[in-house]
C-alpha positions in Angstrom: 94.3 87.1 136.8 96.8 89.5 135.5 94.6 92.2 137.3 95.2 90.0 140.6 98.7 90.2 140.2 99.0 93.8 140.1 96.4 94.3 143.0 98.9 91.8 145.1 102.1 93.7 143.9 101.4 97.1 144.7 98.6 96.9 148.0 100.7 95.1 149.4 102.7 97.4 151.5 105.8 97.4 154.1 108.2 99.8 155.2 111.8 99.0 153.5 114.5 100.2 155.4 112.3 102.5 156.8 111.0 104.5 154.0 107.8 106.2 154.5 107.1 108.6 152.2 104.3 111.2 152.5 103.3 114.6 150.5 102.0 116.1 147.9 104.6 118.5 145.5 104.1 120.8 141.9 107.5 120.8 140.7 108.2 121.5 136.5 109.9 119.4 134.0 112.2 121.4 132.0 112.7 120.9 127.7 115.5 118.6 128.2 113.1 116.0 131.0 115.0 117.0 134.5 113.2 117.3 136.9 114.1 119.0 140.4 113.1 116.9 143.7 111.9 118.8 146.2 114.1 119.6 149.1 111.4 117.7 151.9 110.8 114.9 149.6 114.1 114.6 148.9 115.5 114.2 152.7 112.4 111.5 153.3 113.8 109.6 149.8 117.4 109.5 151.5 116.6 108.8 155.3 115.5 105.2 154.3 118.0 105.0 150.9 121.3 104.7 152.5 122.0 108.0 151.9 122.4 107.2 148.4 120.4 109.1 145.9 119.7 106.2 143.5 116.1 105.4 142.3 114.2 104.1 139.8 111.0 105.5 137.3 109.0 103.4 135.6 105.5 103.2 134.3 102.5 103.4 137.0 99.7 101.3 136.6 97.6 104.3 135.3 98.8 107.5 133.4 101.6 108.3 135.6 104.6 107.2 136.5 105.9 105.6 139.8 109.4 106.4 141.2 111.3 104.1 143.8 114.2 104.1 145.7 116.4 101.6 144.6 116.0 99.9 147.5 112.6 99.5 147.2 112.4 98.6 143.6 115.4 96.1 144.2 112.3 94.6 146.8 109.7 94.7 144.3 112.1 93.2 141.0 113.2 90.2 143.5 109.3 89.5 143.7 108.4 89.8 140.4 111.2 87.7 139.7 109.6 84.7 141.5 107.2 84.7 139.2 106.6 81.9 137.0 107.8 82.5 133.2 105.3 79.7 131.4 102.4 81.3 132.6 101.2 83.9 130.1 99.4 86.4 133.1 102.7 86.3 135.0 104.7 87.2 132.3 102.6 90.3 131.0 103.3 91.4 134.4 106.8 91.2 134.6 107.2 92.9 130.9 104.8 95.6 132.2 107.0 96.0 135.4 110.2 96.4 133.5 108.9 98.3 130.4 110.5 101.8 130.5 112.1 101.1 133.6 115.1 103.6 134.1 117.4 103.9 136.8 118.1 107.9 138.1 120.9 109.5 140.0 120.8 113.0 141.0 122.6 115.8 139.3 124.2 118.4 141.4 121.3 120.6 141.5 119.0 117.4 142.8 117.3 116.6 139.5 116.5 113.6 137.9 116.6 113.3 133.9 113.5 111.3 132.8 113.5 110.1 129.4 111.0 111.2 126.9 109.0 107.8 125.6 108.1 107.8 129.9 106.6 111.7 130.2 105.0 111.0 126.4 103.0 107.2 128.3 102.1 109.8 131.3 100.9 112.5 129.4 103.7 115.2 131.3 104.8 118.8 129.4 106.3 120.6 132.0 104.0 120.7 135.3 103.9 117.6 137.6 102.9 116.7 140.6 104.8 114.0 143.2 102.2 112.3 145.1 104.4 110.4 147.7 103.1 107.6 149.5 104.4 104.8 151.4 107.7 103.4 150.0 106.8 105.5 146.4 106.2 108.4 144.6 103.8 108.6 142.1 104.6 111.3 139.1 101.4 113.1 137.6 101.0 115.3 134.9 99.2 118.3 136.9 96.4 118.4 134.7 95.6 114.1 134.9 96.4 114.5 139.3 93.6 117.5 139.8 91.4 115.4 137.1 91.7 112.0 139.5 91.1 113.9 142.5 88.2 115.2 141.0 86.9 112.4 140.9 87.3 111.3 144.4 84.2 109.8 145.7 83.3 112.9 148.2 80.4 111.3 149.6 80.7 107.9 148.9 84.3 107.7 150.9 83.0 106.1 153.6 81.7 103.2 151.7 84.7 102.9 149.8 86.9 102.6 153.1 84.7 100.5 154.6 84.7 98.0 151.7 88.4 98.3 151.2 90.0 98.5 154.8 87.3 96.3 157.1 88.4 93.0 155.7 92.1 94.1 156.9 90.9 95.0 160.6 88.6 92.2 160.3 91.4 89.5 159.8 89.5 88.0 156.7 92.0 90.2 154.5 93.1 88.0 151.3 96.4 90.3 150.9 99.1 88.4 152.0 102.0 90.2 154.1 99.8 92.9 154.8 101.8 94.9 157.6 100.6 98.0 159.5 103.5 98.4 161.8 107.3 97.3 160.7 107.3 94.6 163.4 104.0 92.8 162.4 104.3 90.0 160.5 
C-alpha cells in the first residue's frame, strides 16, 4: 500500500502553471553544498514559477534527490495533505514526503545551498547531475545517474513501454488524473 501511494503521487503527472521541464545537466557541488543552476534549466524553472526563483529539495524516492518549484511542491504538499493521519501507510508517506524537505532561493550567482544530511541520503561529493523532467528535477550523484542508466533495459525497452504506457492509450489506466495535454481532464 504504501508503495501504491508513492506510485499514485509521483506518475501522476500535469503541467502546473505551465512548467515543463526537460534536460539532462553535470553541474558541481562546491565544499560549502551550493550548487549552480544551469543557465537553460534555470529560464525553464522560472517560465512556469512566476518569475520567482523559489523551490524546494527534498529526498527522491531512490538515492537522489528531487527539486520542485515551489509551485509545484505547494501542488504536491496540498495532496499529501489530504491524506488520512490514522492510517499507518498514509502517514509513512507524508513523513517520507516532508523528511529533509528544504526550501531554496537563489543566490546572486544562481546557486542553491543544499544542506549536508540531503547530499550524505543521495550519495553526492561534488559532481551531479540534474535530470529534469516534467514539473521536476531529479538531483544525481554522477556516479549513481551513469550506474542507473546503465542499467536501462536496452533491449527489453519495448516491453517495458508497452506494459507501462498501453493501459494509458488503452483507457484501462488505474492512474487517476492522468493528463497528456493541459486541457484534458
Amino acid at each position: 500500500m504504501f508503495f501504491n501511494i508513492i506510485f499514485c503521487f509521483c506518475t501522476n503527472f500535469k503541467k502546473v502553471n505551465n512548467i515543463e521541464l526537460l534536460g539532462e545537466y553535470e553541474c558541481k557541488i562546491d565544499a560549502k553544498g551550493r550548487m549552480r543552476v544551469p543557465a537553460d534549466l534555470l529560464k525553464q524553472l522560472s517560465n512556469g514559477n512566476g518569475g520567482t526563483h523559489t523551490f524546494v529539495v527534498n529526498r527522491g524516492l531512490e538515492k537522489n534527490l528531487m527539486f520542485y518549484p515551489k509551485a509545484v511542491w505547494d501542488g504536491i504538499i496540498k495532496r499529501v495533505s489530504s491524506l488520512n493521519q490514522f492510517d499507518k501507510n498514509h502517514r509513512k508517506f507524508i513523513r517520507y514526503m516532508y523528511r529533509g524537505a528544504q526550501i531554496l532561493e537563489l543566490d546572486s550567482s544562481d546557486r542553491v545551498l543544499i544542506k549536508k544530511p540531503l547530499l550524505e541520503f543521495a550519495g553526492i561529493e561534488k559532481e551531479v547531475v540534474l535530470f529534469a523532467q516534467g514539473t521536476q528535477v531529479e538531483i544525481w550523484s554522477k556516479e549513481n545517474y551513469w550506474n542507473d542508466a546503465n542499467e536501462e533495459p536496452n533491449e527489453d525497452m519495448s516491453t517495458l513501454a508497452q506494459q507501462v504506457m498501453s493501459p494509458m492509450w488503452n483507457g484501462n489506466s488505474n492512474q487517476k488524473n492522468f493528463h497528456i495535454n493541459e486541457g484534458d481532464e
